[in-house]
C-alpha positions in Angstrom: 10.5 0.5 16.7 8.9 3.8 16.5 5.3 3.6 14.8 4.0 6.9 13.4 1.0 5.6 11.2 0.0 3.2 14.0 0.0 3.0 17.8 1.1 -0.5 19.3 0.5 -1.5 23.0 0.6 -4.5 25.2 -0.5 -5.0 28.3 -2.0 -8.2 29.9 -1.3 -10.4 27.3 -2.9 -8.2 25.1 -1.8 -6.4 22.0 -4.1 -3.1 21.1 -3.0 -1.5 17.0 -4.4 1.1 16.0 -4.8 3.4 12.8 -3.7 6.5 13.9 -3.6 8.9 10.7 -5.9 11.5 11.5 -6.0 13.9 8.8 -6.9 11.2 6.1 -9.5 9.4 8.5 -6.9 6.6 9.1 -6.4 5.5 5.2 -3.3 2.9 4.9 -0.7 3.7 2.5 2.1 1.2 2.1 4.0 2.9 5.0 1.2 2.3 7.2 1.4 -1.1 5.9 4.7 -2.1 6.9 3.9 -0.9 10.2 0.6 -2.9 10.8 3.0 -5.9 9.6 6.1 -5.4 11.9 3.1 -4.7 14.9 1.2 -8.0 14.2 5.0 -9.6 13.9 5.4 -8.1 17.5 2.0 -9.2 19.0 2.6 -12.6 17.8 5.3 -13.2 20.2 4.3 -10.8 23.1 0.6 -11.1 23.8 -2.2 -13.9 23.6 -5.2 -11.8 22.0 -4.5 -9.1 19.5 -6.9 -5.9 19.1 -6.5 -4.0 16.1 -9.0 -0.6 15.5 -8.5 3.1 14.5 -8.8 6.5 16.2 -10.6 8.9 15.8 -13.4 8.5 13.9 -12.7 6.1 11.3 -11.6 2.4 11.3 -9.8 2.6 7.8 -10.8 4.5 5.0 -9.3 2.6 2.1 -5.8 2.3 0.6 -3.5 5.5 0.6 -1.3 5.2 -2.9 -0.6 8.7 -3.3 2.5 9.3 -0.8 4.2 6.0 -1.9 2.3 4.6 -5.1 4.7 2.0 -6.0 5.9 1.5 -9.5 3.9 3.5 -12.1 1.7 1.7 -14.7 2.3 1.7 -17.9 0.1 4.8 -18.2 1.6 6.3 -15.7 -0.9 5.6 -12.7 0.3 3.8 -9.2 0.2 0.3 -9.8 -2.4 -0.8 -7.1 -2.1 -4.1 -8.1 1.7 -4.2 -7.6 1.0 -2.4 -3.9 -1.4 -5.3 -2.8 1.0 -8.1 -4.3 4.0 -6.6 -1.8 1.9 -4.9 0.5 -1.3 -5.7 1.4 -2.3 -8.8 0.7 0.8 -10.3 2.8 -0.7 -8.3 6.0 -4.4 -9.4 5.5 -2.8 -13.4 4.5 -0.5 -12.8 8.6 -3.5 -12.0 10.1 -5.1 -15.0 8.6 -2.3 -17.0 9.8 -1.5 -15.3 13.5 -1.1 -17.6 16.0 -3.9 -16.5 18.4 -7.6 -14.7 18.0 -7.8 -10.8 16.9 -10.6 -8.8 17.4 -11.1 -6.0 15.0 -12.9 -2.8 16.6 -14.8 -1.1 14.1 -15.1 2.4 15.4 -16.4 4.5 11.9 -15.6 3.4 8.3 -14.1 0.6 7.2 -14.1 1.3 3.6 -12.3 -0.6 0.8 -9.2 -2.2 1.8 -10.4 -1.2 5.5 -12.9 -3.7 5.2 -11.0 -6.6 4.1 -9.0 -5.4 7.5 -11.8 -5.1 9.0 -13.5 -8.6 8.0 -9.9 -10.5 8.6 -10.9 -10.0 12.1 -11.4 -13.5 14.0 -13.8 -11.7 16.3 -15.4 -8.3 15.4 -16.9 -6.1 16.9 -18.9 -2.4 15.5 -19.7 0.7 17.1 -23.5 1.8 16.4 -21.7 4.3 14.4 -19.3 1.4 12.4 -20.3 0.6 8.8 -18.5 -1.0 6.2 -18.4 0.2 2.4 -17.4 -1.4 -0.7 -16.9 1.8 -2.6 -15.0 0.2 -5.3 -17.1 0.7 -8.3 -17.4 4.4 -8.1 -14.0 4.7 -9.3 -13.9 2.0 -11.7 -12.4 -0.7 -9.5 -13.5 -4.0 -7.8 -13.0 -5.0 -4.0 -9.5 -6.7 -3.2 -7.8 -7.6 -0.1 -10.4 -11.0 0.1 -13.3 -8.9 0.5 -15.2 -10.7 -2.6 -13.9 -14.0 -0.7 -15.1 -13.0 2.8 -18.5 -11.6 1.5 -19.7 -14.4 -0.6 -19.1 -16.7 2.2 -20.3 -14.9 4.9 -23.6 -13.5 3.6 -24.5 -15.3 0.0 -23.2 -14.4 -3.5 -26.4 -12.2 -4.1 -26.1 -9.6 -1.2 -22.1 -9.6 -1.7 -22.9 -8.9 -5.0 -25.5 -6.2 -4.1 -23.5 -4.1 -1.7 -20.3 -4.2 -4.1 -22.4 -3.2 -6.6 -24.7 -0.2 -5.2 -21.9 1.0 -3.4 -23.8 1.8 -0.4 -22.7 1.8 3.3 -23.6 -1.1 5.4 -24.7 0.3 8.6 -23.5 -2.2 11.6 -27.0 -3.3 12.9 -27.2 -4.4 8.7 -23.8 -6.1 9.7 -25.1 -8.0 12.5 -28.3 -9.3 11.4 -26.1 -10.6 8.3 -23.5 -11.9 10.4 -20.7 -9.8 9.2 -20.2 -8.6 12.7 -20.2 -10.2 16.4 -21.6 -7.5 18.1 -22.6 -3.9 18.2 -22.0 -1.6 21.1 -22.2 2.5 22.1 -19.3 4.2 20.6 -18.4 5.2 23.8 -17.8 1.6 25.6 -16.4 -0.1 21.8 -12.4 -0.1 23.4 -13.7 -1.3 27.2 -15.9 -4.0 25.6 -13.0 -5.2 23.5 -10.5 -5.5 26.0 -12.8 -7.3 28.0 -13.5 -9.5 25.1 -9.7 -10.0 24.5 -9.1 -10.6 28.2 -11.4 -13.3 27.8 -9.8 -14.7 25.1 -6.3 -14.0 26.2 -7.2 -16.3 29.4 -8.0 -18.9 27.0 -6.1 -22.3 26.2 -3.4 -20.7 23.5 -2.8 -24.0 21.7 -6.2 -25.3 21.8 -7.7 -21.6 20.3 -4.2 -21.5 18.0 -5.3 -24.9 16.1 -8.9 -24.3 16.1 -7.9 -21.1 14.1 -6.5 -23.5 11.6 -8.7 -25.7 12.1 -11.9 -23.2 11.1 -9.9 -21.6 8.2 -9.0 -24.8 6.7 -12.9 -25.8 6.9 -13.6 -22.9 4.9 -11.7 -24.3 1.7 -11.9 -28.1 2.0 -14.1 -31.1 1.9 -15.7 -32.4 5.1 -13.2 -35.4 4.9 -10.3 -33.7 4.7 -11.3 -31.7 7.5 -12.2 -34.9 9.9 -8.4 -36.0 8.9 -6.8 -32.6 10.0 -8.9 -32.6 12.9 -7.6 -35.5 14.2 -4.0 -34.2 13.6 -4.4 -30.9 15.5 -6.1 -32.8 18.3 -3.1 -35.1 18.5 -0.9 -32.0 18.9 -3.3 -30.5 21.4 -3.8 -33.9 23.6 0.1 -34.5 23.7 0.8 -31.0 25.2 1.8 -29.1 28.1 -1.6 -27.2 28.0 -3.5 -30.5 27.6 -2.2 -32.2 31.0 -2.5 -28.7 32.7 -6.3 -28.5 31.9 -6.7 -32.1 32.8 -5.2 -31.4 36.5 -6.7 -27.7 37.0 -10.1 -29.8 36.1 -9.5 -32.4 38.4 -8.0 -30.2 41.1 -10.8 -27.7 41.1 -8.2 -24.7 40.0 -7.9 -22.2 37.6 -5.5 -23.8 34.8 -2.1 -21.8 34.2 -2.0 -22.1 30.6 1.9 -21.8 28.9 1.0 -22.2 25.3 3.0 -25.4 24.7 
């Protein structure tokens, strides 16, 4: 497929997307939308650590309703709601889901549903010059795409609660001392240093990272013993598979392991 809103490239087992919609610093309408979802799709199947980040200088500005708003309200306004129900919330629930670790590259604002992009990330990673902003309430709305979800866990219902409600940018130092982030880097070295993160990753056991993906997101909803129960499931998977008796003979045989995701 031909992309126009995005870019989409793989090499070495790794998938780089990127916003690439310049002249409205990267906002995602519903046709960028599709495309970040038929890229992700892609990535799933061709590479073992996903990138996803903007050029130029902006992550993600927000949603873009006004070239395809959807159905109109009754008042005759784009039906935001109805946008995120088809849209958006299916693309931040896939990367959620995506069988192996992505790493979103903040590189400017990630602003409204940017940021619930932007926070989806399993790894992320800012530019000095990243912030995120919760702009929501200067035009009447409130946050969507999990954002209220993602920032109550992450840093405590008061500060969620503060930044949603001032409004106010949150620089990416801000971010990393409140854990929002996983690092900070020079604008300049933010693509180098995550490609060399994802080639980390992408070296990585596939099915062992793949279940402890589940394995962490399902932690985040449920009770300690129904966590120790699906624990044990996964690690069944994991110790019955072609990856496990690799690891085991690479360990013993003092090799790099050749990992085949099975």
């Amino acid at each position: 497929m031909t992309f126009t809103k995005i870019s989409y490239q793989v090499a070495d087992d790794i998938a780089t997307i990127a916003f690439n919609d310049p002249k409205t610093m990267n906002a995602a309408g519903i046709d960028t939308v599709e495309e970040l979802s038929l890229a992700l799709e892609q990535a799933a199947d061709e590479a073992r650590c996903t990138i996803i980040t903007g050029e130029g200088r902006g992550f993600c500005s927000g949603a873009n309703l006004s070239s395809n708003p959807g159905a109109p309200a009754p008042k005759g306004k784009p039906d935001a709601g109805k946008a995120l129900d088809s849209h958006y919330n299916p693309f931040i629930k896939a990367m959620r889901t995506h069988p192996h670790p992505i790493i979103t590259a903040v590189n400017g604002a990630a602003a409204g549903v940017g940021c619930s992009i932007a926070l989806m990330g399993d790894f992320i990673i800012s530019a000095e010059s990243g912030y995120f902003l919760q702009a929501f309430r200067r035009i009447g709305l409130v946050p969507d795409g999990g954002a209220t979800w993602h920032l109550a866990r992450t840093i405590g219902r008061k500060r969620a609660f503060e930044i949603i409600a001032t409004g106010e940018k949150l620089g990416a130092q801000k971010c990393l001392e409140w854990g929002l982030c996983n690092r900070v880097v020079p604008a300049d070295e933010l693509l180098d240093q995550s490609l060399e993160w994802a080639r980390e990753l992408a070296g990585k056991a596939p099915l062992s990272l793949r279940h402890a993906k589940q394995a962490l997101n399902a932690a985040m909803e449920s009770p300690v013993d129904a966590i120790i129960s699906a624990e044990a499931k996964l690690q069944h998977v994991c110790i019955t598979s072609d990856d496990a008796a690799e690891g085991a003979a690479a360990f013993l045989q003092k090799r790099a392991p050749v990992w085949q995701g099975r």
